[in-house]
C-alpha positions, 0 to 999 in steps of 0.5 A: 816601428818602420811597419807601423809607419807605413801602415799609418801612411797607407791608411792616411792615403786611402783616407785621403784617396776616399775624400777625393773620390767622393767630392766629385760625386757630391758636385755630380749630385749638386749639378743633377739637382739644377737640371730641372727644366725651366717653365717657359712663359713665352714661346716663339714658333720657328718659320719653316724656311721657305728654301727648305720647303722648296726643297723638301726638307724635313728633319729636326733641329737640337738646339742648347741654349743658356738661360740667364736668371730672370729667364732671357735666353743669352747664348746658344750653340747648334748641337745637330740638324739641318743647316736649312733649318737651323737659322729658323730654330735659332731666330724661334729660341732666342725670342723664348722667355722663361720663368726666372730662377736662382741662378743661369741654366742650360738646357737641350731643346729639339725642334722638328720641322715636318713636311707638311711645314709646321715646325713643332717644339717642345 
C-alpha cells in the first residue's frame, strides 16, 4: 500500500513537473509569433556627425527600439557603436513611423555609418 502511494505520488510529479516544463515552451513560441518585424512607413536617415567626419570615424550603430501600436517609436536603448555616432542614429529612429499593429513591439535596428559619409539603414 505504502509502495503504491509513493508510486502514485512519484507519477503525480512527473505529471506536474511535465506541465511546468511545457508552459514555458508555449509562452516561447507565443512570443516568437510576434517577432515578425514591422513595416515601416516613414524613414528618417541619420546625419553623419560632422565631428565624426573630421575625425574619420566609421562603424555601425545597434539600436533597440519599442513601437507603440499605432507604430510611434516610444523608447530606445543603445545596444552597441560609436558614441560619435550614436546621437545621430537615435535623433534618425525616433522620427520613424511604422504600420500600426495589435499590440507594442520591439525590435533590433543597426545603422551603418561608412566613410564616404552617407549612413545607411535597413
Amino acid at each position: 500500500m505504502k509502495r503504491r502511494l509513493a508510486l502514485m505520488g512519484l507519477a503525480i510529479a512527473f505529471v506536474l513537473g511535465g506541465f511546468v516544463v511545457l508552459s514555458p515552451r508555449a509562452s516561447a513560441q507565443d512570443a516568437s509569433s510576434d517577432v515578425a518585424k514591422r513595416r515601416i512607413r516613414t524613414k528618417v536617415d541619420p546625419q553623419y556627425p560632422a565631428t565624426a567626419k573630421q575625425m574619420n570615424i566609421s562603424g555601425r550603430v545597434k539600436l533597440e527600439a519599442t513601437i507603440s501600436a499605432d507604430g510611434r517609436v516610444v523608447s530606445t536603448r543603445v545596444v552597441g557603436g560609436s558614441p560619435f555616432l550614436v546621437n545621430a542614429a537615435l535623433d534618425a529612429l525616433k522620427q520613424w513611423r511604422f504600420e500600426p499593429a495589435s499590440r507594442e513591439s520591439t525590435e533590433i535596428f543597426e545603422f551603418d555609418f561608412n566613410r564616404s559619409g552617407d549612413p545607411t539603414a535597413p
